[in-house]
N, C-alpha and C positions, 0 to 999 in steps of 0.2 A: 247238566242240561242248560236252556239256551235261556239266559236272564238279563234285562237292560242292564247294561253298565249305569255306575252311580259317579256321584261326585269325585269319589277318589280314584276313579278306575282311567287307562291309559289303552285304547282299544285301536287295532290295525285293523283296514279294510282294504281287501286287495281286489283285483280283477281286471282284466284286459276290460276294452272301449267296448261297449254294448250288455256286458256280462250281468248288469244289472248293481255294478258297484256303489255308482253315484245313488240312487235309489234306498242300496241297505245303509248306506251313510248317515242318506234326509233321516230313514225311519231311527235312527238309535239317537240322532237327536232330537225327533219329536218325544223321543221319552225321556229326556232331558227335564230337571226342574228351572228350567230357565227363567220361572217367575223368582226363582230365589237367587242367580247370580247371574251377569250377561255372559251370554258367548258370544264370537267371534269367529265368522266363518272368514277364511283367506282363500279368496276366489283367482286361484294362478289361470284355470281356466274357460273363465267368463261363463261359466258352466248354465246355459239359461234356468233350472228347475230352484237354482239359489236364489233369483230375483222373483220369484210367484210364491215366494215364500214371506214377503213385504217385509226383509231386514230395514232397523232403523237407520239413520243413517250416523255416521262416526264419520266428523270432518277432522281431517289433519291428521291420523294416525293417533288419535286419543284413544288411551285403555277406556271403554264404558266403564261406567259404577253402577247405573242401573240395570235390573233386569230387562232380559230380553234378549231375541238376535239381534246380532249385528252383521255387517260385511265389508272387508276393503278388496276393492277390486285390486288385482296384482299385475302389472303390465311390463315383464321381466326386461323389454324393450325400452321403456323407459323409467323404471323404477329399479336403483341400485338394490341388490342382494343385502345388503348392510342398513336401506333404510327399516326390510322387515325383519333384521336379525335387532335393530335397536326396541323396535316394538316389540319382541318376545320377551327383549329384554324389561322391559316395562310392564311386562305383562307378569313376569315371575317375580318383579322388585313389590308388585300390587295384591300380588294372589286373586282367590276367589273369580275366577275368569276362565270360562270354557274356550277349549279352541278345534274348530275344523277344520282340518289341514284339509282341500282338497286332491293335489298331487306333492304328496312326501319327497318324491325326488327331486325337486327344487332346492329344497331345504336339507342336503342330502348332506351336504356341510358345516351346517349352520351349529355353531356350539350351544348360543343360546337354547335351540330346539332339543338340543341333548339333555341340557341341564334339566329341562320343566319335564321330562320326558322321565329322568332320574329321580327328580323331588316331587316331581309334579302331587304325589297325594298328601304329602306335608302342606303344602304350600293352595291348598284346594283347587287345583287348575287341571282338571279332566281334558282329554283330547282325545279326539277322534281325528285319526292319519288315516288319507285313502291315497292309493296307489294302483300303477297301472304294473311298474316294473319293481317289486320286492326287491332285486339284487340290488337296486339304485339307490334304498334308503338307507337311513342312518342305521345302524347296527341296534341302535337303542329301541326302535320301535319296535323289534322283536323281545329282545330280553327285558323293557322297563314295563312291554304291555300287558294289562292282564286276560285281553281278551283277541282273539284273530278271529275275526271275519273274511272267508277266503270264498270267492266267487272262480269263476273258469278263468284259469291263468294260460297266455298261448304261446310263452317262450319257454323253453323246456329249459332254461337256468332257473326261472322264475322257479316252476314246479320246483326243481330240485331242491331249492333253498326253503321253501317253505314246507317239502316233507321234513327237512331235517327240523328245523323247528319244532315241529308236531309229534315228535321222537318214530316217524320213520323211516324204513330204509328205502321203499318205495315211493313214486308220486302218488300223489290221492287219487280215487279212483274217479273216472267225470261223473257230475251229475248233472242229471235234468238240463234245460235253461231255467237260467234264475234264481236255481235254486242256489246253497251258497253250505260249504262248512263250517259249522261256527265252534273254536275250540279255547277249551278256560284255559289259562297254563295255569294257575292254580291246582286247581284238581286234577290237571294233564287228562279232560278230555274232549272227545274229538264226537261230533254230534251232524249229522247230516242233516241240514233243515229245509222245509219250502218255503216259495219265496215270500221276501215280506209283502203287506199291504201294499194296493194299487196305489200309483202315484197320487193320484187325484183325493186319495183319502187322506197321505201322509202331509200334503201341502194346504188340503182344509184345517186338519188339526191344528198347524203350528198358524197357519192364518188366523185360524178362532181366539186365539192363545194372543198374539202379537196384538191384535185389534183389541182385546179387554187391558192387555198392559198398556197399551195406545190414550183408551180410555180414563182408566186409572192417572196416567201421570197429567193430563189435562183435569181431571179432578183436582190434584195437587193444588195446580197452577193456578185455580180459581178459590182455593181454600182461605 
């Protein structure tokens, strides 16, 4: 049955554009204990519901040490492939570091991404990988994750790769809008859910959250 991922867990969220992907993303990392290590959302596309979420800011590609979101905006146009494979790199050399991928298939190369994807629960560094097109991602994020979040996929490659995953022979069957299948590979199983919380509830939460850690470190500063 359907349980937040934790610390050590490697979760894939799939779904074509509108499917409600980006949304079941925000919600698994509002359940995130991000008061106890920062994550790190990599915004490839400017996605607006990642900025009303009031990430702090990371100048220069610095791994955070403190709790909290974080965000680097990704601008494939003028940021080389290799500056975000050194920062994964930095990211796995540090541990303790969540990471949001929002489209996996950028990074579809990227070995760094494999590695943390492989070691990732050694090394405490949780991710959540969201994707539009499953066949485009790295092989790892199927086999290293322990968790699929599958929303309505609309290229019938897609479907097919991810029944196989799910150990079947068929494509899943559609559900609802918004709704989403959520399968453990763990326990090998496969859970038809509704959708998550309304946006505006999942981006108060992590708001409420961000402004008391906000809080908090200006405490420090005046300690």
């Amino acid at each position: 049955m359907f349980q937040i991922p934790t610390i050590n867990d490697r979760t894939t969220v799939m779904g074509m554009t509108g499917s409600g992907k980006t949304q079941g993303g925000a919600f698994l990392l509002a359940g995130q204990q991000f008061e106890q290590i920062p994550w790190v959302i990599l915004n490839f596309k400017r996605e607006a519901m990642f900025y009303e979420l009031q990430p702090f800011d990371l100048p220069q590609w610095q791994v955070p040490t403190d709790p909290g979101i974080y965000m680097i905006d990704i601008d494939l146009d003028a940021i080389d492939i290799e500056q975000v494979n050194d920062f994964l790199r930095r990211v796995k050399a540090r541990g303790s570091c969540g990471l949001f991928i929002d489209e996996g298939m950028e990074l579809e190369h990227s070995r760094p991404l494999r590695s943390i994807l492989t070691q990732g629960r050694s090394l405490e560094i949780p991710v959540i990988l969201c994707t539009q097109r499953p066949k485009l991602i790295t092989i790892s994020a199927f086999t290293e994750a322990n968790y699929y979040m599958i929303f309505d996929l609309n290229h019938p490659d897609d479907r097919k790769i991810v029944a196989g995953y799910v150990g079947r022979k068929e494509e899943l069957p559609e559900l609802a809008r918004y709704h989403f299948w959520w399968y453990d590979r763990i326990e090998k199983e496969l859970t038809a859910m509704r959708p998550v919380p309304d946006r505006a509830m999942i981006i108060g939460n992590i708001r409420a959250r961000q402004e008391a850690l906000a809080r908090q470190s200006k405490a420090k500063v005046y300690l």
